[in-house]
N, C-alpha and C positions, 0 to 999 in steps of 0.2 A: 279529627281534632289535633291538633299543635298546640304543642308547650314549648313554651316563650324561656330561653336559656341566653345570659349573658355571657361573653366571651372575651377576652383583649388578644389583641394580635400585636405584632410588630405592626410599626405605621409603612415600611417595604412589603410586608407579607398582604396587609389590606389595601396598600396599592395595586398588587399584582392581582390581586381579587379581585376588584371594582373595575380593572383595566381588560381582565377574562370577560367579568360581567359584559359588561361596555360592548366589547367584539361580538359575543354568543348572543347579545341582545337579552340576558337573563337576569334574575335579581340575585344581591350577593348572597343571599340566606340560601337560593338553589344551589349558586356554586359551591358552598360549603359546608352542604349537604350533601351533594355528591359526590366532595372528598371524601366526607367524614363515612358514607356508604362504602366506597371505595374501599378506603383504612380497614374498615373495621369487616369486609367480605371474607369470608374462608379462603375465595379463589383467588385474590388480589396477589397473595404473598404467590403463590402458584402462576398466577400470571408473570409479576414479575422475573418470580425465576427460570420460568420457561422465556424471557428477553430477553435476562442474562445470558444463559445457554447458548439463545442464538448467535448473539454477540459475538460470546467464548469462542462458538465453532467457528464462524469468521475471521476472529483473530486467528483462531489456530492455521485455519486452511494460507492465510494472508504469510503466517509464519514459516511456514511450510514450504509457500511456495518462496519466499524468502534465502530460505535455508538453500534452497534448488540450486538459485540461483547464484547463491557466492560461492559455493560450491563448483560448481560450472564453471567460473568466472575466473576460480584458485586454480582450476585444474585445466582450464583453459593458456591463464599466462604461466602454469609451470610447464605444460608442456610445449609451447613457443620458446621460452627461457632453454628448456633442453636443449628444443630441434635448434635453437639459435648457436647456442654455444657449442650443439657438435658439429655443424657443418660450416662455419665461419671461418673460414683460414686466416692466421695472421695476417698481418700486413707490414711492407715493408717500410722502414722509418721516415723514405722519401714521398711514399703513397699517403702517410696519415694525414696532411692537411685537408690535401683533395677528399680524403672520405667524409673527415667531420665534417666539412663544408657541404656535400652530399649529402649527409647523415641530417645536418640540418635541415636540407632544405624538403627532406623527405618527411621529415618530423612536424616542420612547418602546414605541409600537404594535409599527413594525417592529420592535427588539430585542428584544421579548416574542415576537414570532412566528414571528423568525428562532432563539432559545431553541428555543421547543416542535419547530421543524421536526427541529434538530439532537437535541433527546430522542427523536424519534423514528425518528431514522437517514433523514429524507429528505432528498433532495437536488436542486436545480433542473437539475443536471448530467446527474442521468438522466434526469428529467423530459421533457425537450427531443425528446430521437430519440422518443420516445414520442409526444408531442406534433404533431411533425413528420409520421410517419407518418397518424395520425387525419385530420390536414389536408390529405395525398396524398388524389387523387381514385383509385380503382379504375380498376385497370388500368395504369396510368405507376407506372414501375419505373425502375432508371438501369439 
């Protein structure tokens, strides 16, 4: 037996109800009965928070590898930046036009190349452990 309980909703909230019904092929009083089971479950709040959770750790791991990676990235262009500036010899005042016009057209190069890399979803990031690896000698492991 069912008892008969009156209720007002938002006329948005009884949209979205009639519109679930509609899809699930069920009547609204099931749909919100099965929230209202749902709500009111012991395990529901538990559920939930074990989604969070998974979520969370997601985010974390997502962050993490974030972190990795500007990291890499910092200690990547600081040690270019070094090697650059110690092994760069001056130049002489008659040589600078030729260089930057060089400099250009090298710079031009790489943004065309760094473009196509990025059209093609690669990245030097993964690159690297890849890299790394091939250059381990067989057998050394950590």
């Amino acid at each position: 037996m069912r008892d008969r309980m009156n209720v007002y909703f938002p006329p948005e909230l009884l949209k979205q109800i009639a519109d679930l019904a509609d899809r699930k092929n069920l009547s609204r009083s099931a749909i919100v009965e099965a929230a209202v089971a749902s709500f009111l479950s012991p395990d529901g709040a538990d559920r939930r928070e074990a989604a969070f959770t998974r979520r969370l750790d997601r985010m974390s791991r997502q962050m993490q590898r974030l972190e990795r990676d500007v990291g890499l990235t910092a200690e990547t262009l600081a040690l270019f930046i070094r090697f650059w500036l110690t092994i760069t010899p001056p130049l002489p005042n008659e040589a600078q036009a030729s260089a930057q016009a060089k400099g250009r057209e090298r710079f031009e190069g790489f943004v065309e190349a760094l473009g196509r890399r990025l059209q093609k979803g690669q990245s030097l990031l993964r690159e690297i452990p890849e890299d790394i690896r091939r250059q381990e000698p067989v057998g050394e492991t950590d």
